[in-house]
N, C-alpha and C positions, 0 to 999 in steps of 0.2 A: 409489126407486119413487114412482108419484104415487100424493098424496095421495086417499082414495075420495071418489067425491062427495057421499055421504053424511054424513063427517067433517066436508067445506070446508062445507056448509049450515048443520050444528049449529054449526060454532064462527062462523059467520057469522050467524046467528039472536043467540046470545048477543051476540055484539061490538054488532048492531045498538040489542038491548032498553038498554045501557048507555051509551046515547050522550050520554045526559043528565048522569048520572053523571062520564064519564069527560071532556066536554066543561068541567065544571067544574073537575073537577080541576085538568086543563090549563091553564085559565087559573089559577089562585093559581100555578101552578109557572110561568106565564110573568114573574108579579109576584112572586114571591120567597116567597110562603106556603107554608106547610104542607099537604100535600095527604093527612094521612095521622091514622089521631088520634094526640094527644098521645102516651099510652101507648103506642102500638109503635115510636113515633118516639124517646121516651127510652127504651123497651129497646134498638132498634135503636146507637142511639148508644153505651150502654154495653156493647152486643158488641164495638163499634169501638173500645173504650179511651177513653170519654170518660166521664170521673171522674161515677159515678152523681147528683151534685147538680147537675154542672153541664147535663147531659142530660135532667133532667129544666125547668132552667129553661129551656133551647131550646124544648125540647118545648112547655112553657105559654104560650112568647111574654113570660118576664120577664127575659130578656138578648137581644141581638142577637148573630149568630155573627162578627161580628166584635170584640165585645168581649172576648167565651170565647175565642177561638181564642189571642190573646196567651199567655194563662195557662196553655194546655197544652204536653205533653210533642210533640215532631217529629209522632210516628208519630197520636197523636189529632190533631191538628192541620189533619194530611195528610186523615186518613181524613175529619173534617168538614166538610173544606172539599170535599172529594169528593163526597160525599152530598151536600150540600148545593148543589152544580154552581160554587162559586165558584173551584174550583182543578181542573184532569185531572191535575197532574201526577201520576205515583206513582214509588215508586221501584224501582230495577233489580231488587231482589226479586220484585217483583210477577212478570217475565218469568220468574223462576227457578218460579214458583208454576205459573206458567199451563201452563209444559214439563209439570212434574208432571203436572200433572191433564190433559194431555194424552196421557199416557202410557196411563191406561185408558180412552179412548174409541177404540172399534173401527168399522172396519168390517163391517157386517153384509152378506154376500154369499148371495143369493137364487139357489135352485139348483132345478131342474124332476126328474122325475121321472128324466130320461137325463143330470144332470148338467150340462145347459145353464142358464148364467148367465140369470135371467128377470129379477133387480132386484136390487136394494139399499138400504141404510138405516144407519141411524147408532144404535149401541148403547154402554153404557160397565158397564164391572165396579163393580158397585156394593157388593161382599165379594170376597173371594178367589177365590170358585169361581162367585157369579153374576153374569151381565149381565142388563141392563135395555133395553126397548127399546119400541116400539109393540106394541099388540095388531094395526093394521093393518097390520103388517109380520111379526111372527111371529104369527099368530094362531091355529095349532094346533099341537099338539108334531108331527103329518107337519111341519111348515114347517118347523121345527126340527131335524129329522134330517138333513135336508137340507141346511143351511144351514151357515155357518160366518164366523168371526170374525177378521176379518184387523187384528191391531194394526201401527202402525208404518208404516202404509200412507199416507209422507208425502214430500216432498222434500229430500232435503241442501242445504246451502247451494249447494251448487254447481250446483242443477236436477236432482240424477239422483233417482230412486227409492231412499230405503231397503229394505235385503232387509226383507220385510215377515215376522210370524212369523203363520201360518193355523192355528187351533182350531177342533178340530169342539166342535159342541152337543153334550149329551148331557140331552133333556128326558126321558130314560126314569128321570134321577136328581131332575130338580126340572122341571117347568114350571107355572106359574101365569099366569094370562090375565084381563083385565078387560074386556071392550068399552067399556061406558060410561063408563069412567076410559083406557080408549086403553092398557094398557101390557100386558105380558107379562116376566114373571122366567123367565129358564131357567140352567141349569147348564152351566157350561164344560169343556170336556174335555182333559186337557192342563198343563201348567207353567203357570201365570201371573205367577211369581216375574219379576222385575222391569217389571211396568207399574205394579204397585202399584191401589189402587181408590180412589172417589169415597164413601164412604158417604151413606148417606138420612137425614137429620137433620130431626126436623120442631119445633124451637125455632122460637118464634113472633117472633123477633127477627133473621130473616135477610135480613128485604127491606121498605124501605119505597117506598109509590106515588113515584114521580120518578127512581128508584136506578137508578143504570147498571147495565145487565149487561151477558156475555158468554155467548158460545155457540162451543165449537168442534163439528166436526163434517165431515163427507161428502158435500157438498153433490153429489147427483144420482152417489152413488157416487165422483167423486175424492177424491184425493187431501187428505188431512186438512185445513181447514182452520181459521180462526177469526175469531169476529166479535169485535172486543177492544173492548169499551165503547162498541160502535156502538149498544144497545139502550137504552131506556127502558122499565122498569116504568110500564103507565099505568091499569093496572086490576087492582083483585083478587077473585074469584068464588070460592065455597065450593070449588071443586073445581079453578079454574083460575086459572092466571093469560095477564091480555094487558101484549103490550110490541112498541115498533118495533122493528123491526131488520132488518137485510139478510140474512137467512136465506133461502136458496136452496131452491127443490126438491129432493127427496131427502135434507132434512136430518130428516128423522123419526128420533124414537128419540136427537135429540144432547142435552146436558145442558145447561141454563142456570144459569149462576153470577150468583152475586153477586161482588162486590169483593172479596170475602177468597178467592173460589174455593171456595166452599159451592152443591152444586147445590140451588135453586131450584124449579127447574120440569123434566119432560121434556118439551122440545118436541116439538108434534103435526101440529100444522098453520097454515095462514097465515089471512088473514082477506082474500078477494080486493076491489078495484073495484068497483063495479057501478054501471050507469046509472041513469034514472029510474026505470025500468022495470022495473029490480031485476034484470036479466043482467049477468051478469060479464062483466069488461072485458081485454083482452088489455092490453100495453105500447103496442103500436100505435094504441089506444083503438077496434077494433072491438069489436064484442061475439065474446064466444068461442066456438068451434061445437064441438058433442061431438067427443070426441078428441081436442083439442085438449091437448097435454101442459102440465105444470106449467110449464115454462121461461116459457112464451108468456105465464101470467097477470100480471096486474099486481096484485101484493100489498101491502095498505097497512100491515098490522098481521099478529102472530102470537100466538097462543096455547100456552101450556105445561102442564101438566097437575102440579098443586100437590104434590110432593113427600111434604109433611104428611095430603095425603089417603091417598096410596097408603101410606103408611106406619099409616095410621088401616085401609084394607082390610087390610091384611095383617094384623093383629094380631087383626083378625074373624076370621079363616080358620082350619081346624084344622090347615092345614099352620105354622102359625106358631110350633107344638114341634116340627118337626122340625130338626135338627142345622143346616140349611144357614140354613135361614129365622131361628133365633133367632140367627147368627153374625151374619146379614146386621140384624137390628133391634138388634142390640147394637154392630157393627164401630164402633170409633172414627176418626178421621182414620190412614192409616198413617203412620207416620215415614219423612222426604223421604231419600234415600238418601244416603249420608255416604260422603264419600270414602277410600278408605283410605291410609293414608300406608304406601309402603313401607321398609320398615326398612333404613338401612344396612349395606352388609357391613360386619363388625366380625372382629378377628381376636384370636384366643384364646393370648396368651403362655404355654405352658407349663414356658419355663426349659429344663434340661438335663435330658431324657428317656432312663434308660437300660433296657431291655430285660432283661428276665430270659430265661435260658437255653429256657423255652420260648415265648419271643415275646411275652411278655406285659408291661403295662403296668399299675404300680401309679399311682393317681393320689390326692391328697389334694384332696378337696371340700368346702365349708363352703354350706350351702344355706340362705338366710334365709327363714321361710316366716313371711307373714301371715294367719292364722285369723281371720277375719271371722264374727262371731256369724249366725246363721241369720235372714235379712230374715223381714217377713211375707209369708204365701204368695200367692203371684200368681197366678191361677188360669190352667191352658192357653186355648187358642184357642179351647175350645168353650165355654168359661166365658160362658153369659150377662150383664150389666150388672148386672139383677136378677136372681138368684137365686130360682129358682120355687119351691124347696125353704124358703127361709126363713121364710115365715110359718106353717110349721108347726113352723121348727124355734125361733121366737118365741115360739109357745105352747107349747111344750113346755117353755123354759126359765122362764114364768112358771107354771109349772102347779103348782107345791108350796106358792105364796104364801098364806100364812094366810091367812082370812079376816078384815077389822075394818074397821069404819066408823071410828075412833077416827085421824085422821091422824097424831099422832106414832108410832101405832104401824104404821100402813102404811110411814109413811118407814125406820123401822127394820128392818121388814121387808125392805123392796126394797136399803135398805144392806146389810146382810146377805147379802140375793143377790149384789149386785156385788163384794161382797170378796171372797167366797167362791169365784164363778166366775173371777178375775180370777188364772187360774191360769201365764198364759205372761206375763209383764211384759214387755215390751218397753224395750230400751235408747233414749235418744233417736238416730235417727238418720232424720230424715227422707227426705233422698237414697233409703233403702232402704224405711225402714217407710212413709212417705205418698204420695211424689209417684206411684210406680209405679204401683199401684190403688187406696189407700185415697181419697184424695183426685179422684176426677179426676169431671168429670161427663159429661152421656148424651154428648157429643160428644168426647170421647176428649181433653180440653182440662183445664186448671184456671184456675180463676180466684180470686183474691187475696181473701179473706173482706172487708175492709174497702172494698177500692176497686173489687171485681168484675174489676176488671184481669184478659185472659187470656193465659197463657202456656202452652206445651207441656211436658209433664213433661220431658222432655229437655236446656230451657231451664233449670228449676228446679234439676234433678240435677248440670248443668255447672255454674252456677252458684255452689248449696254445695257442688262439688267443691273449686272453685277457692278462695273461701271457706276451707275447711279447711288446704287446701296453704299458705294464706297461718299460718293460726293456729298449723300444724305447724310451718312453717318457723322463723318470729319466735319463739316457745317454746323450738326447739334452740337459738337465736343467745341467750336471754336466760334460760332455763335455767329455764324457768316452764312450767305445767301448759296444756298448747292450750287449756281450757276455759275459762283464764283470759281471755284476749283473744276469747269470743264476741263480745262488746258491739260491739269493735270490727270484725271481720270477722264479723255475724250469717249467719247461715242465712235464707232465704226462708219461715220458720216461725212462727207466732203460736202462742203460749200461751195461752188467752182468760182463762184465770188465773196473771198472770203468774209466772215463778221465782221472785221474789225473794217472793212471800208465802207461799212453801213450801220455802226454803231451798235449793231447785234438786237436791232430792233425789228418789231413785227410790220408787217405781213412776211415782211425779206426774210425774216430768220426763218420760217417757216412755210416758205412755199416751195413746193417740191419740185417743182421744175429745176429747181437750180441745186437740188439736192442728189447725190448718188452715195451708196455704199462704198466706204474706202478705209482702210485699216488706219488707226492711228500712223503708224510709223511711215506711209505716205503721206497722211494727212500734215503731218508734225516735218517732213522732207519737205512738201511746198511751202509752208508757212502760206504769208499772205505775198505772197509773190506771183507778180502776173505771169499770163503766158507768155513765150517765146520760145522762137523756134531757131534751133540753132543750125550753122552751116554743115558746123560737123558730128551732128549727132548719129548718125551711124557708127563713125570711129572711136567717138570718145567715150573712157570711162565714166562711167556711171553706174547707179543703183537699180536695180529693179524699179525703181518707181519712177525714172528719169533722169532728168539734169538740171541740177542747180548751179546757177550761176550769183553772184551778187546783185540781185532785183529780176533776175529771169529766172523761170523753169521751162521747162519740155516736157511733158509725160510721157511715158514709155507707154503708155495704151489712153483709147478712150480719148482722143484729140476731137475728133469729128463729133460728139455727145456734148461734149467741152466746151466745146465753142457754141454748139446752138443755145447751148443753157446759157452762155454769156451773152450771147445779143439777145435771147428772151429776155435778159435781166435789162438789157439795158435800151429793151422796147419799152417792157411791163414799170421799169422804175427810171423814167430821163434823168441827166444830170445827177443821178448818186454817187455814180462812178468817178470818179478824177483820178485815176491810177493809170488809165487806160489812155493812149493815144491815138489819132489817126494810123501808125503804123503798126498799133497794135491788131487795131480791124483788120488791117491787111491779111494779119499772121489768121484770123480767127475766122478768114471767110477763106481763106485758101485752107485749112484744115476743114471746113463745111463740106465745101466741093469735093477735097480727097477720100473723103468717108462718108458718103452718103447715107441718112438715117434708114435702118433694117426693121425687123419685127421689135424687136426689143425696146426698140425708141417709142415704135406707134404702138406697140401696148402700154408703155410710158403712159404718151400724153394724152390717150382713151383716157386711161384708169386715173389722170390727175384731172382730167377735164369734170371725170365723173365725180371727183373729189372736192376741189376746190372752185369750178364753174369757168376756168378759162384753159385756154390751148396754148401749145406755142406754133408758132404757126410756118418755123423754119422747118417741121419735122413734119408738119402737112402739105407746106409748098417750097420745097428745096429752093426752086428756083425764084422765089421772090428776093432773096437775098441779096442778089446782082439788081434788084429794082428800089432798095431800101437807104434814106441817108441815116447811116446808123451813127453816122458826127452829132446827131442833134440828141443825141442819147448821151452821150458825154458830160460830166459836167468841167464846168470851166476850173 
């Protein structure tokens, strides 16, 4: 449908006021500068896997990316020189991504009150049961009844039409509408098992000013298509963002990506021409006369509607506890669909079978069965991220705590609690107890405590599967205990206190609190080496994963996580510790205060409280820290 002409004003009004703005940019990105600040520029880079020190000297301008890029791994490498425009290649993956996310953008099909086709537009499932679209394309739940969402509505290779799969709406179960943010949520009716969805992410690290994007989409109702890295980011507004790209009429309501295939922005409308005189300009370069359809305009720029805003209105809303709306602000990335291998026929020797007089059949069976201890609980589908129940169920577990200003005797208190509660131990077994939910953060992602590095829990799981298989296998052939050979086939697991200062024994080995996801090759970089914080760790060489010194490290990410897991261990377990000194605490409560615990941590210690029956209680009251003798947690 075209766009109203009210829309094309306002977003042409904005384009206009930022021209100043946006002209500048322009030029540092024609000369090779940074157009973006430092800060989003080194988050951005370490969403892309580029080792957080070395992301952030980009960012500052105290390396040049062609010096960094040597020292990185392929995939960072790829990604920075992408961003950065010095390389497009990508690799064949990227196509496998793009299919995905193609999968949940639908056709929105505009239907009149006798069932006659009036328009169309471009929508995508942004959770399982909702899409997401323009407020000027569904703008009242009537529009919605009406209407309906055709996935799949693409061509085979061969030029034919795929059988497309048609869903009606159903906004008598959900609809939500913005005007001045352009968008509309409604509910789908119907299967949507296999398109899979797009979630709304609004981490402020997903797009910097110069960044390719992408847009698939419906342009003027066909057949699905996609703009693959045609777009430029070239401006960003509290509410929207602008970028070029070859985006058709009728593409309202399609999603814009960034490079990993994280939407962006929903696009809304384009930004047209105009003369001196300030009339819009056709292709032809007349001026354009009312009526005049979209096709005919000549568009220079487009505008998206910022992801992080709509996901900032909806959290305003009182519909944002209902069941759909908190699935949709909690959904993680889904899992890309996995082929299934089919099992070969196989044929079952049963030797010489003879029949007893009434036809029956004695058979001798030996059944090996594996009993696998009970993981931690994973909560269903409707399990929000944060848990709205927990801060009450927070204060209620500190609610019996003495009173005293006297901090060895506070510590002793809160020790006390955590033993006491710390009623389900859990066995080490990451694969089962972290990667699933304890660990993962708002984006349904994990990322490596030391190097930030992101992986997919799926990635982590296969990983120390295989990992183990290897530990099992070599142990039968050598007739030693699998636990023996961790060191050498580790787990993707960090101890932030490592085993060997606590003899690798239970509950310690396996309480999650003190456990996070970390790649061997950091893990195997810290050894058992305490924290420390060095003077000159901004300047000096180092690894992606920090600085090691003879008996100190520094992590290059993950300090403030680090530290609270250390003094939980050393509320939860007094005197284990002897590695640790009074000026170690120092180093480990000044990294508390400079990284205060975020969503990630308090989904943590929900989901471990839920698990194993105790909290840690620096990620629920920052500020007890400064009232705690964490000396009496030391051992001598």
């Amino acid at each position: 449908m075209d766009t109203p002409s009210q829309v094309v004003q306002e977003t042409q009004a904005r384009f206009a006021l930022r021209q100043s703005q946006r002209r500048a940019r322009l030029e540092g990105l024609t000369f090779g500068e940074v157009a973006d600040s430092p800060e989003r520029l080194a988050a951005r880079l370490t969403r892309l896997h580029v080792p957080l020190p070395d992301a952030q000297a980009l960012a500052r301008g105290e390396e040049a990316p062609a010096d960094v890029a040597p020292r990185l791994p392929p995939e960072a490498r790829g990604n920075l020189e992408r961003l950065l425009g010095a390389n497009d290649l990508v690799g064949v993956a990227y196509l496998e991504q793009a299919r995905a996310a193609a999968n949940a953008v639908a056709r929105i099909v505009l239907r009149g009150a006798q069932g006659r086709t009036v328009g169309y537009g471009t929508g995508w499932l942004c959770s399982p049961q909702v899409i997401v679209t323009n407020h000027h394309v569904l703008g009242a739940a009537e529009d919605a009844r009406t209407a309906q969402a055709e996935f799949w509505y693409e061509l085979r290779l061969d030029g034919t039409l795929r059988e497309r799969v048609t869903l009606p709406l159903a906004p008598e179960t959900l609809f939500i509408t913005n005007e001045a943010l352009d968008y509309t949520l409604v509910a789908v009716a119907g299967d949507t098992a296999g398109f899979g969805w797009l979630p709304l992410l609004d981490a402020p690290d997903k797009h910097v000013i110069g960044e390719a994007l992408s847009i698939i989409q419906h342009p003027s109702g066909e057949p699905k298509q996609v703009a693959l890295r045609e777009n430029r980011l070239v401006d960003r507004l509290p509410d929207f963002l602008h970028y070029e790209t070859d985006t058709a009429p009728g593409s309202s309501g399609s999603p814009v990506f960034n490079d990993a295939w994280e939407v962006v922005a929903l696009h809304h409308s384009g930004v047209p021409r105009t003369d001196a005189q300030g009339r819009v300009l056709r292709r032809d370069g007349r001026p354009a006369a009312p009526g005049d359809p979209d096709t005919v305009i000549d568009w220079i720029a487009n505008e998206g509607v910022r992801v992080s805003r709509i996901l900032q209105d909806l959290r305003g809303r009182p519909e944002a506890q209902t069941p759909l709306i908190r699935d949709l602000l909690n959904a993680p990335r889904p899992a890309p669909p996995t082929e299934r291998a089919v099992p070969a026929a196989s044929t079952l020797n049963l030797g010489t079978v003879t029949p007893t007089p009434d036809g029956t059949v004695t058979l001798p069976v030996t059944l090996k069965l594996r009993v696998a201890p009970a993981a931690a609980p994973v909560p269903d589908e409707a399990q929000p991220y944060l848990d709205p129940a927990d801060a009450a169920q927070a204060a209620a577990y500190y609610g019996d705590l003495p009173d005293s200003s006297l901090p060895a005797e506070r510590f002793s208190a809160l020790s006390a609690l955590l033993t006491r509660t710390h009623t389900r131990p859990r066995r080490y077994n990451p694969a089962r107890e972290l990667y699933p939910w304890v660990d993962l953060w708002p984006d349904g992602q994990i990322r490596s405590l030391y190097s930030g590095r992101v992986h997919s829990p799926a990635e982590l799981i296969a990983a120390d599967q295989a990992a183990e298989d290897r530990r099992t296998r070599l142990a039968a052939q050598e007739g030693l205990h699998p636990d023996t050979l961790e060191a050498a086939f580790p787990y993707n697991c960090e101890h932030v206190v490592p085993q060997s200062w606590f003899g690798a024994r239970e509950p310690m080995r396996g309480d999650l609190h003190h456990l996070f996801a970390c790649e061997p090759d950091c893990n195997s970089f810290r050894g058992n080496t305490p924290y420390f914080d060095f003077p000159d760790f901004g300047e000096a060489l180092r690894s992606e994963c920090g600085r090691r010194e003879p008996g100190e490290f520094e992590p290059a990410a993950g300090k403030g996580a680090a530290a609270r897991a250390t003094l939980y261990f050393l509320l939860r377990y007094p005197g284990v510790v002897r590695q640790y000194a009074p000026r170690h605490l120092a180093i480990l409560l000044a990294w508390h205060a400079a990284q205060p615990p975020g969503d990630w941590e308090r989904h943590r210690n929900a989901a471990i409280f839920a698990a194993q029956g105790n909290r840690n209680p620096l990620i629920d009251h920052p500020e007890w820290a400064a009232e705690l003798d964490f000396t009496a947690g030391l051992g001598g």
